[in-house]
N, C-alpha and C positions, 0 to 999 in steps of 0.2 A: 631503315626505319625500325626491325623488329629490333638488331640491338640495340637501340635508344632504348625502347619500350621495358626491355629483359632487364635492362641496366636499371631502369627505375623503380621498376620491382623488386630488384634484390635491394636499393638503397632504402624503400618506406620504410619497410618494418625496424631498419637500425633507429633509423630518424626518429619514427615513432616511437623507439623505446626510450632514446633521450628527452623525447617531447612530455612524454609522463613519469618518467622520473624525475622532472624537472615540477610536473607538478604537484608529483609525489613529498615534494621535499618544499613546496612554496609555503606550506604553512608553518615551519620553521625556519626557512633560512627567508622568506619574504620578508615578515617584519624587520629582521635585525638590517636585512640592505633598506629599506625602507630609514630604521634610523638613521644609520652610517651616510646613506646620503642628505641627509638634513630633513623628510619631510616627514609631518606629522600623520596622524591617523592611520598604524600599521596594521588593524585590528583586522582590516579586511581579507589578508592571507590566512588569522586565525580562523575563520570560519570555513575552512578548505579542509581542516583536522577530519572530519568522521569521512573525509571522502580519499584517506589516503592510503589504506588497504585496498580500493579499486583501481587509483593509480599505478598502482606498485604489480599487482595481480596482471594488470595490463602491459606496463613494463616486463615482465620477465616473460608472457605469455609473448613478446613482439621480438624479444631478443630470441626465445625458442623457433619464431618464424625463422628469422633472418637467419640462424647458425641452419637448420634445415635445409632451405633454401641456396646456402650454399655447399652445404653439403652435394646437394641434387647437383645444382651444377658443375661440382666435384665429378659427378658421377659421368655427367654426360659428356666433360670433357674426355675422362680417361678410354670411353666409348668411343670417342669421334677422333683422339689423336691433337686436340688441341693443348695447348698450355695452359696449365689449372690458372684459376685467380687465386690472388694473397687476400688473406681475410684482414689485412690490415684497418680497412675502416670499419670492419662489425669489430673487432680486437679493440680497440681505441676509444668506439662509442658505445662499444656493449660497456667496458670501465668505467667510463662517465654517466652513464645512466645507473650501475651499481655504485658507483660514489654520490653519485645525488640522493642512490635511495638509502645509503646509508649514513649522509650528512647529519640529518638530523639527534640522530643518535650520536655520534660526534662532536658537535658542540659544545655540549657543557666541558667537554675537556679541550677544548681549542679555546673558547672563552674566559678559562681562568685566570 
C-alpha cells in the first residue's frame, strides 16, 4: 500500500504541471480549437489572459517539485541498493507542459 501511495506523489506534481500549462496556454489556443471545431462564442478562453503568468508560475514551480522529488528518490534508492526509476514520464510531460506554455507565442508563426 505505501508504494501505491509513493507512486502517486511523485505522479501529481508532473500532472499538475501539464494541468496548468494547459491552462496557461487556454486563452490562446482555446478560442482557435473552439473555431476549428465549428462552435461559436470563443471569447470565453479570452478572459483567462491576465491569469496566465499565475498558471505558468504554477507550472514550473510543479515541474521544480517533480524533478526534486525524484531526484530524492534517486537518492534513497542509491542508499538502499534498489534500481533507480527513469524519469521518462516527468521528461515527456515536463515537455508538454513547456510546449503548452510556450504555444501561445508560437502561433502567429504556425498560423501563417
Amino acid at each position: 500500500m505505501s508504494n501505491f501511495s509513493d507512486r502517486n506523489n511523485e505522479r501529481l506534481p508532473v500532472f499538475g504541471a501539464v494541468l496548468t500549462g494547459g491552462l496557461a496556454s487556454a486563452c490562446c489556443i482555446g478560442p482557435l480549437l473552439v473555431v476549428l471545431l465549428g462552435f461559436g462564442s470563443a471569447s470565453a478562453f479570452i478572459a483567462m489572459e491576465p491569469y496566465r503568468p499565475i498558471f505558468a508560475t504554477a507550472t514550473f514551480v510543479l515541474l521544480a517539485w517533480a524533478g526534486w522529488q525524484h531526484w530524492q528518490g534517486k537518492k534513497k534508492c542509491a542508499a538502499s541498493g534498489c534500481p533507480p526509476k527513469k524519469p521518462v514520464l516527468l521528461w515527456l510531460l515536463g515537455g508538454l507542459s513547456i510546449l503548452l506554455l510556450i504555444s501561445p507565442s508560437l502561433l502567429p508563426y504556425l498560423i501563417k
